[in-house]
LUMLUMVO-52480 format. One record per residue: y, z, x of N, C-alpha, C in turn. Coordinates in pm, whole numbers, plus 32768, in hexadecimal, padded with zeros to 4 digits. Layout:
BEGIN
YZXYZXYZX ...
***
This chain:
BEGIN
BF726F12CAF9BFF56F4FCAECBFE76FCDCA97 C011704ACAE7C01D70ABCA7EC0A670DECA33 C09E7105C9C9C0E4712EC964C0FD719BC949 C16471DDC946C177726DC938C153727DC890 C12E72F3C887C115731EC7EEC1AA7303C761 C1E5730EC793C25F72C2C757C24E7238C71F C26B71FAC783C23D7153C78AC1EB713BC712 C17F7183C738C0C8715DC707C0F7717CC672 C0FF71BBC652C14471E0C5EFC16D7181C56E C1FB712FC5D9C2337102C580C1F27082C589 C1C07053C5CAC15F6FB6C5F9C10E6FF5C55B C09A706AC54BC05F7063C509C07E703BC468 C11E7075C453C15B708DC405C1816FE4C3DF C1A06FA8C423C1CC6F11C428C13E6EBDC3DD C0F86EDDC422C07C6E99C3DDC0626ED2C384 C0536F2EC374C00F6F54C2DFC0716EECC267 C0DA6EE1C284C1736E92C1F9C1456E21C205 C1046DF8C29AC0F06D6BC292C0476D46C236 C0026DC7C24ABF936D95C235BF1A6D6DC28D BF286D99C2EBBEF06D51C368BE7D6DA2C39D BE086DB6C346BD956E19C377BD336DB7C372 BCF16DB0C41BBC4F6D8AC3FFBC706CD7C40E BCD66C8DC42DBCF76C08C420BCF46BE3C39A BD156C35C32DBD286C08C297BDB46C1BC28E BE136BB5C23FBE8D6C0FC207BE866C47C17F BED26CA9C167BED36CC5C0CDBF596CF0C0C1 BF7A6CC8C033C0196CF0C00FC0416D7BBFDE C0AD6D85C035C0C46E4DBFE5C0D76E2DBF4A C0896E81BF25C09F6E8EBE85C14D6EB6BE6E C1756EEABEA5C1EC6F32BEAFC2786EDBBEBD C2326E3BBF1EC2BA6DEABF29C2966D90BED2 C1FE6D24BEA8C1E96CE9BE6EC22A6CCFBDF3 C26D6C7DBDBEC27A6C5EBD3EC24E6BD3BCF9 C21C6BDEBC6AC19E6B74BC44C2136AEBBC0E C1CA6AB3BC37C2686A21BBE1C22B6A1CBB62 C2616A0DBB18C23469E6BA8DC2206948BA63 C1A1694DBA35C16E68CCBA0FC1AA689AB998 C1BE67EFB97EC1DC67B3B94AC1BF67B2B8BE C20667D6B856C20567E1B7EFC18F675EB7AC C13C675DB797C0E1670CB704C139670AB6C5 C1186673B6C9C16E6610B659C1146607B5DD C12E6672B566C0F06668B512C141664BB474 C140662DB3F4C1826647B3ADC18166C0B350 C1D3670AB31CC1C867A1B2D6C1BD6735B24D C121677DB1FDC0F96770B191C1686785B115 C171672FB0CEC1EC673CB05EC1A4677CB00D C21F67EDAFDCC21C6850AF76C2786875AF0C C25668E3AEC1C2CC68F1AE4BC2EB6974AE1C C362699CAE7BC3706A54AE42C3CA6A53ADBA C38B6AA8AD69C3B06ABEACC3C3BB6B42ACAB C3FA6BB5AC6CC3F76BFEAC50C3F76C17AB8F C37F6C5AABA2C3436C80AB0FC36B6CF5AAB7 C3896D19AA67C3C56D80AA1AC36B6DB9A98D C34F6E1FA9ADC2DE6E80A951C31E6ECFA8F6 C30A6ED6A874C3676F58A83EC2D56F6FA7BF C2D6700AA7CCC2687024A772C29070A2A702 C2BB707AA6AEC30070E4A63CC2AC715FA604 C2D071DFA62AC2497236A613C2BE72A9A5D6 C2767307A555C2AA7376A51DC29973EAA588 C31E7423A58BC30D74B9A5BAC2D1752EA582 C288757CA5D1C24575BCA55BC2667668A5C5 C2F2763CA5C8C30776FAA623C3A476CEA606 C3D47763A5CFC47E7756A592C4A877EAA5DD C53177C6A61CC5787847A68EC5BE785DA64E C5C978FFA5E5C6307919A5D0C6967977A5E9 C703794AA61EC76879B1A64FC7CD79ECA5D3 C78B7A83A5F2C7FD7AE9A59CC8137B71A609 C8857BABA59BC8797C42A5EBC8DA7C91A5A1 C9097CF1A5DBC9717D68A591C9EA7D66A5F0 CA557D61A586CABA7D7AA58CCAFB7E01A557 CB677E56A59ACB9F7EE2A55CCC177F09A5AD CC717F20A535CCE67F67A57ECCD87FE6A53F CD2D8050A5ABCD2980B0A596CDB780DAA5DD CDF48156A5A6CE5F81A7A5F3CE5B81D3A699 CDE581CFA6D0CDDB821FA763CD4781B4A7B9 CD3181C1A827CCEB812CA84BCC4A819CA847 CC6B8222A85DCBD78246A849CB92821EA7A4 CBDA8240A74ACBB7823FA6C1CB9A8188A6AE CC0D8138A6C9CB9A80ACA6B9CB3E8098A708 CB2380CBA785CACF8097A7CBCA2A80F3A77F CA42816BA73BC9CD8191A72BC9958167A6B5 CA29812FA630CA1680D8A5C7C9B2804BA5F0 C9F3801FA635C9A07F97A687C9277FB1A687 C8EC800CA6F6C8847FEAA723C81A801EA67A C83D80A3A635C7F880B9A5D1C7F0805CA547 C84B7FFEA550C8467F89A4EAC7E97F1FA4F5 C7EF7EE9A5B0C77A7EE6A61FC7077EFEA5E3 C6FD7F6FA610C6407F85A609C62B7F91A576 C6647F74A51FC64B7F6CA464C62B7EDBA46B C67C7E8EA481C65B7DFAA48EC5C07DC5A507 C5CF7DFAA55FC55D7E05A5B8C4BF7E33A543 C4F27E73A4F1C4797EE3A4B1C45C7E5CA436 C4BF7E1AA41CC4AE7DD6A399C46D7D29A3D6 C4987D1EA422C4637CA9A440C3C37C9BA481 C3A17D00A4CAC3137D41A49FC2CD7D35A41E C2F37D60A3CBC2E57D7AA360C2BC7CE0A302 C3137CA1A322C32A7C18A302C2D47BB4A33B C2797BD6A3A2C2137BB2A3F2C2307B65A483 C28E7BB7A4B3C2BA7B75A52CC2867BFFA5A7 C22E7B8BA608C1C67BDEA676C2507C48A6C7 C2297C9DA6E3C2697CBAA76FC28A7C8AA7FC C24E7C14A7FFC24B7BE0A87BC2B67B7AA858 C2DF7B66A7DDC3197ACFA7B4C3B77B26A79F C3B07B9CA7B7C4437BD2A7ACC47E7BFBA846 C5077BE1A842C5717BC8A8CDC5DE7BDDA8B3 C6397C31A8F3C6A97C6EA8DFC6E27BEFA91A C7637BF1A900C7AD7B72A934C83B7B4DA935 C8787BF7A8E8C9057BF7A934C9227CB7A906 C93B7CBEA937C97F7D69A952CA297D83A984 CA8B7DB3A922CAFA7DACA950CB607DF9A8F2 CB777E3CA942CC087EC7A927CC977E76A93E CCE37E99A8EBCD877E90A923CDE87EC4A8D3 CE517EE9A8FFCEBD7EECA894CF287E95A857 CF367EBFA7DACF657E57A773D00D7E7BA752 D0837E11A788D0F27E67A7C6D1367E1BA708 D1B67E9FA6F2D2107E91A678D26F7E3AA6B5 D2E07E73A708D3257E24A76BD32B7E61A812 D2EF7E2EA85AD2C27E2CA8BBD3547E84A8F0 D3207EF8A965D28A7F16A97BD2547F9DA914 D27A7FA6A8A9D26D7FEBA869D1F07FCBA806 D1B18042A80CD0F3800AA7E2D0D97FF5A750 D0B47FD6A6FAD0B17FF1A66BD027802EA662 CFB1800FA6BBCF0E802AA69ACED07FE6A700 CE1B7FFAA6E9CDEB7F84A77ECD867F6AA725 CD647EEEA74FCCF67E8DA713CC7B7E98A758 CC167ED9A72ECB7F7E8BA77BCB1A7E55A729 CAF67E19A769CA717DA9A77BCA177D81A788 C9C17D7CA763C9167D90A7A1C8D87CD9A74D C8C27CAFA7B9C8487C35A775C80B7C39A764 C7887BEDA74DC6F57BCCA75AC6DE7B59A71F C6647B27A766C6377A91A780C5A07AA7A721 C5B27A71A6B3C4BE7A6BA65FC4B079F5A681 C4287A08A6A9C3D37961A6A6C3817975A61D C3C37913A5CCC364790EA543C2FE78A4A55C C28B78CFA578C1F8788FA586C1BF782BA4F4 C1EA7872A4BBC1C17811A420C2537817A3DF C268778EA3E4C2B27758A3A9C2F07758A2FE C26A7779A2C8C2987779A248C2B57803A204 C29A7830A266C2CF78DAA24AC35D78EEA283 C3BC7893A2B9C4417889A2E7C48378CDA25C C4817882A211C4E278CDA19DC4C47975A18C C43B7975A178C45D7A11A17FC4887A5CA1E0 C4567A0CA25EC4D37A7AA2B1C52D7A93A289 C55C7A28A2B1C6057A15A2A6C65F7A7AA22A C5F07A7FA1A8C60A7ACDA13EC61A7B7DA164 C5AF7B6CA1B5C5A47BFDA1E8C6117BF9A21C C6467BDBA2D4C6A87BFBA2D4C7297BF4A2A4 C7307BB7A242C7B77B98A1F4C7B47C56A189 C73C7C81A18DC7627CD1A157C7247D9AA15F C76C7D60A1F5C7867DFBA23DC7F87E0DA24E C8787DE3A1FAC8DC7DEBA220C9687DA4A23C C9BE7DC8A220CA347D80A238CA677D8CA2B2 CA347DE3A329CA4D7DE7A3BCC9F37D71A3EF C99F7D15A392C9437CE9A3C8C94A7C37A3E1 C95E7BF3A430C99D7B82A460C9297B02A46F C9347A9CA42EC8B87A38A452C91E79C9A4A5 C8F279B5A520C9417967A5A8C90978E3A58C C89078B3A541C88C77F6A587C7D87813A589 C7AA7797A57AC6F677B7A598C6F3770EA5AF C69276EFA60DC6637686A650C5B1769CA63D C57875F9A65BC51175F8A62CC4D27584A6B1 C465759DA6B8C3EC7584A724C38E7560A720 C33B7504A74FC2AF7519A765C274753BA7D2 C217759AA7CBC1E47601A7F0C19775B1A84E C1507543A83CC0E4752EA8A3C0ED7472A899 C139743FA908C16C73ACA8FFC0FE7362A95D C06B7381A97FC039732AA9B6BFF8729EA968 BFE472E2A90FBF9F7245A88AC01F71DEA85F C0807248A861C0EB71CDA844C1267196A8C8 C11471BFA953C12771A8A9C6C0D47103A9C8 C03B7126A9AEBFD670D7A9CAC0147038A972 C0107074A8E1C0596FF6A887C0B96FB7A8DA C12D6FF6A8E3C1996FB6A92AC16B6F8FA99B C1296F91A9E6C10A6F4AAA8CC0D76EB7AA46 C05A6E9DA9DDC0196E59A9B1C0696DCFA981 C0CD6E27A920C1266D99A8DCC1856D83A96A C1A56DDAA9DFC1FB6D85AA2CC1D96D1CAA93 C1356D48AA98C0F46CD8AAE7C0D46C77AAA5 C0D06C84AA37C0A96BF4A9C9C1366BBEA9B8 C19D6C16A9A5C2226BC3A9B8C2506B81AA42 C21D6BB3AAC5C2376B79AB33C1E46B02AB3C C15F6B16AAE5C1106A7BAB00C16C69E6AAC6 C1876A3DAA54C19C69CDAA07C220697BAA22 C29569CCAA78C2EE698FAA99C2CA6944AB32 C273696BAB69C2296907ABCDC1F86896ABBF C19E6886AB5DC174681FAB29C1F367BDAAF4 C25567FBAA96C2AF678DAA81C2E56753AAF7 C31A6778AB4BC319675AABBDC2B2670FAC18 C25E6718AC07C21866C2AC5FC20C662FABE9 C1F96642AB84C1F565FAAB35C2496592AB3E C2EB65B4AB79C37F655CAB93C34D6561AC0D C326656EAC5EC32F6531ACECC2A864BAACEC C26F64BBAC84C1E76477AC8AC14564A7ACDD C1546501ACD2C1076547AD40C0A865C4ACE3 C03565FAAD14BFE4664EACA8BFE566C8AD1D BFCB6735ACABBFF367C8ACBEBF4067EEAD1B BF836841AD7ABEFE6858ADCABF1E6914ADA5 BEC06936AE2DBEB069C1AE3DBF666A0EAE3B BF396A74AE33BFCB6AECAE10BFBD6B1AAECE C0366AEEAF2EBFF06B10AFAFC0426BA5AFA8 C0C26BDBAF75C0E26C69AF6AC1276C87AF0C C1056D1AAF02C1206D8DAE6EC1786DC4AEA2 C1EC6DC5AE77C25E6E6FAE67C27F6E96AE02 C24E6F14ADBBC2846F49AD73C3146F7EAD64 C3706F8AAD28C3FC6FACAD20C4256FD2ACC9 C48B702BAC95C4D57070AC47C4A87099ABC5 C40570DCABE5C4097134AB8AC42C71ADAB38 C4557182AAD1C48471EAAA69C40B7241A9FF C41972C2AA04C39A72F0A9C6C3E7734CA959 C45D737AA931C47573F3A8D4C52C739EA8DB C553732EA8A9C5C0734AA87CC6227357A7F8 C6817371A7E0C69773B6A78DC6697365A6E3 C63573C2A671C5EB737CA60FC6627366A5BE C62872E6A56AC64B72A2A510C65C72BDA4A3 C6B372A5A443C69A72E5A3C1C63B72A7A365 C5F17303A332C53972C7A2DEC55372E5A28A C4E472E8A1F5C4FE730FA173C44A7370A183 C4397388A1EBC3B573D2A1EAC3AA7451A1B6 C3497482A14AC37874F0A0F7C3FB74DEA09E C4337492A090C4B7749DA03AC48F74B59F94 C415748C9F5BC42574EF9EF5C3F4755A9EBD C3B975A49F53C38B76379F32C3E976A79FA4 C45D76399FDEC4B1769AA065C5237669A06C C5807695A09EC5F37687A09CC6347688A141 C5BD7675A17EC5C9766EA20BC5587600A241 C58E75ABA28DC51A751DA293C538750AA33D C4AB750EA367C4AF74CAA40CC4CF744DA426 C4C97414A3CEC4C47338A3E2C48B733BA44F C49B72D4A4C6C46372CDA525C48272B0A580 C45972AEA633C46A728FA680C43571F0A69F C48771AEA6FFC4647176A767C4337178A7E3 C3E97176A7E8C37E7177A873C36F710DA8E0 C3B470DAA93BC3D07048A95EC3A07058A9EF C3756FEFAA29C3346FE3AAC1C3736F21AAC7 C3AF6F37AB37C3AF6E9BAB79C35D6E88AC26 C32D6E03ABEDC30D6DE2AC66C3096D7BACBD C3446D4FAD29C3396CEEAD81C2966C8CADB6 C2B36C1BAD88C2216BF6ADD1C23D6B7DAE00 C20D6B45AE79C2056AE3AEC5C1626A76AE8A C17C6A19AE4CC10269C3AE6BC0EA693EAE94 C09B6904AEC8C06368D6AF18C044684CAECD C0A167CAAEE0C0B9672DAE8DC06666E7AEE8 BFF066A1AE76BF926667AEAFBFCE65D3AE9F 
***
């Protein structure tokens, strides 16, 4: 029987879905789908998730202090050029005082006018900030002395304190929170009657590395400015494994 090219075609086309080359069948990858085998009946190993809590108390040894200039004047050119030259005197002194160039940052700049009864002007106010990173700590007072005395245009905003480099107290705090996650495991296995095996997983969580310091008596009787200290805290989740 012959077959027009059409036909042949789709005959060929038919077998190929079925599979049918050579007297073998094979399944189209394409319609096949695999059944899924029967779940193993096994039991899940008893365990004990605890979460451990690290806190490692470390001195700051880097203090941010925010000052800057303040000036009124009759006309907004005259404060604004008061500003900035009160500015670079304070800029010149805190240098002076041993603060790097790299550790100085402008950090607010601002003109306006200052109304008698509105809208009627009386003068305009400007503004100039700047941000020191005092690197040594126990030289804080003399800054601070310094800028306290360039002036009565001259404004001290607030100073915050840091540590500079939190991996050793990072390390501490991971240490006591895994020794605190053991140990509340163990009590636990201890009430279930059962002994503490392997740690089967670690998550670290909500570490804190710079928050805000504490009040200390560090330097208090050669300064009048004290870092106290931070908290440094790491928690962590651990799953272990009740033998």
């Amino acid at each position: 029987m012959k077959l027009s090219h059409a036909a042949a075609v789709t005959l060929l086309a038919s077998m190929g879905s079925l599979g049918l080359f050579g007297g073998t069948a094979f399944a189209d990858p394409e319609t096949t789908r695999a059944v899924p085998e029967e779940p193993t009946s096994c039991c899940a190993k008893p365990q004990v998730t605890v979460r451990g809590e690290g806190i490692y108390a470390a001195t700051p040894d880097v203090m941010r202090l925010n000052a800057g200039v303040e000036v009124r004047r009759p006309t907004a050119g005259a404060a604004f050029t008061e500003a900035r030259k009160v500015a670079a005197t304070l800029t010149q002194v805190l240098i002076k005082a041993g603060i790097g160039v790299k550790d100085l940052r402008t950090n607010q700049l601002s003109l306006g006018p200052e109304y008698e009864t509105y809208p009627k002007v009386a003068g305009y106010r400007a503004a100039q900030g700047v941000e020191a990173v005092v690197r040594n700590i126990e030289s804080a007072d003399r800054v601070v002395d310094a800028v306290a005395a360039v002036g009565e245009d001259v404004r001290l905003n607030g100073l915050s304190f840091e540590v500079s480099d939190t991996r050793a107290a990072l390390e501490a705090a991971r240490d006591a929170a895994f020794k605190d996650a053991r140990a509340r495991a163990g009590q636990y296995a201890k009430l279930a009657g059962r002994a503490l095996g392997r740690a089967l997983t670690i998550n670290e969580e909500n570490v804190v590395r710079n928050p805000p310091a504490m009040a200390g008596a560090m330097f208090a009787e050669k300064s009048s400015i004290s870092p106290g200290q931070q908290n440094i805290s790491v928690d962590v989740l651990v799953s272990y494994e009740l033998k």
